[in-house]
N, C-alpha and C positions, 0 to 999 in steps of 0.2 A: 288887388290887382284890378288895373280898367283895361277894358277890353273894346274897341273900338268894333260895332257889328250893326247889322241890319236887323229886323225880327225873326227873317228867315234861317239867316244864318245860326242866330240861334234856339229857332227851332228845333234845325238840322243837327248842332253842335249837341241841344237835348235830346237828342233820339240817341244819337252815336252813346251819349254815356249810359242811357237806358241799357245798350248792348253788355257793356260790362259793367254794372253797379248798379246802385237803387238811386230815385231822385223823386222827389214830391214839390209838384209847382201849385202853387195859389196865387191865381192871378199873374203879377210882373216878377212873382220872389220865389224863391225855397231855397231847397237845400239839397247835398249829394251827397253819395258814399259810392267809393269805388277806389279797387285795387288798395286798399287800408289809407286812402284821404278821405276825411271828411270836410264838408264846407259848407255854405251857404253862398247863394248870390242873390241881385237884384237885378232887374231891366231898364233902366229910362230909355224909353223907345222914344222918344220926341228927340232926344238927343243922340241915339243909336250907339249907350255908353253900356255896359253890361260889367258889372261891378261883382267881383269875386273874393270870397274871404276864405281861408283856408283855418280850418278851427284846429283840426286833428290829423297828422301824418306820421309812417313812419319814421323812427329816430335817425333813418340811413342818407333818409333822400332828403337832398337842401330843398332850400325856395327857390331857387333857378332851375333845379330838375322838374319839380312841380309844377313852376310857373310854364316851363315849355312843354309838359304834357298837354298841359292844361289848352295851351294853345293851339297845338297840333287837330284837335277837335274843329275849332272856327279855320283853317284848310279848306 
C-alpha cells in the first residue's frame, strides 16, 4: 500500500502506533507490530510516498480493514 504523506505526518502517524504496538525505525525504513499485524515500511521523502507492506495479520481481518486502519493514523 502507498501512502501519499509529508515527513511530519509521518512522524506523527509513528508516534500514534508507538501508543499501541512496537515499531523500530532505521533511518527512512522499518518495521511494526500492533494489535496482531505485523509489517514493514519505507519513506521516500523527496517524493512524500510512504510505502507499507503488511507481512503478518489476523486470519479475520481482510486487506481493506487493515488497509483503513492503517490509514486512520495519517488523519
Amino acid at each position: 500500500m502507498k501512502i501519499k504523506a509529508t515527513l511530519e505526518k509521518v512522524n506523527e502517524a509513528l508516534n500514534k502506533i508507538k501508543e499501541v504496538g512496537n515499531i523500530a525505525v532505521n533511518g527512512s525504513e522499518g518495521s511494526f507490530s500492533a494489535k496482531g499485524v505485523e509489517g514493514r515500511f519505507s519513506f521516500d521523502q523527496e517524493n512524500e510516498i510512504l510505502t507499507v507492506v503488511i507481512d503478518d495479520k489476523p486470519w479475520l481481518a481482510s486487506d481493506s480493514m487493515i488497509e483503513s486502519e492503517i490509514k486512520k493514523f495519517f488523519n
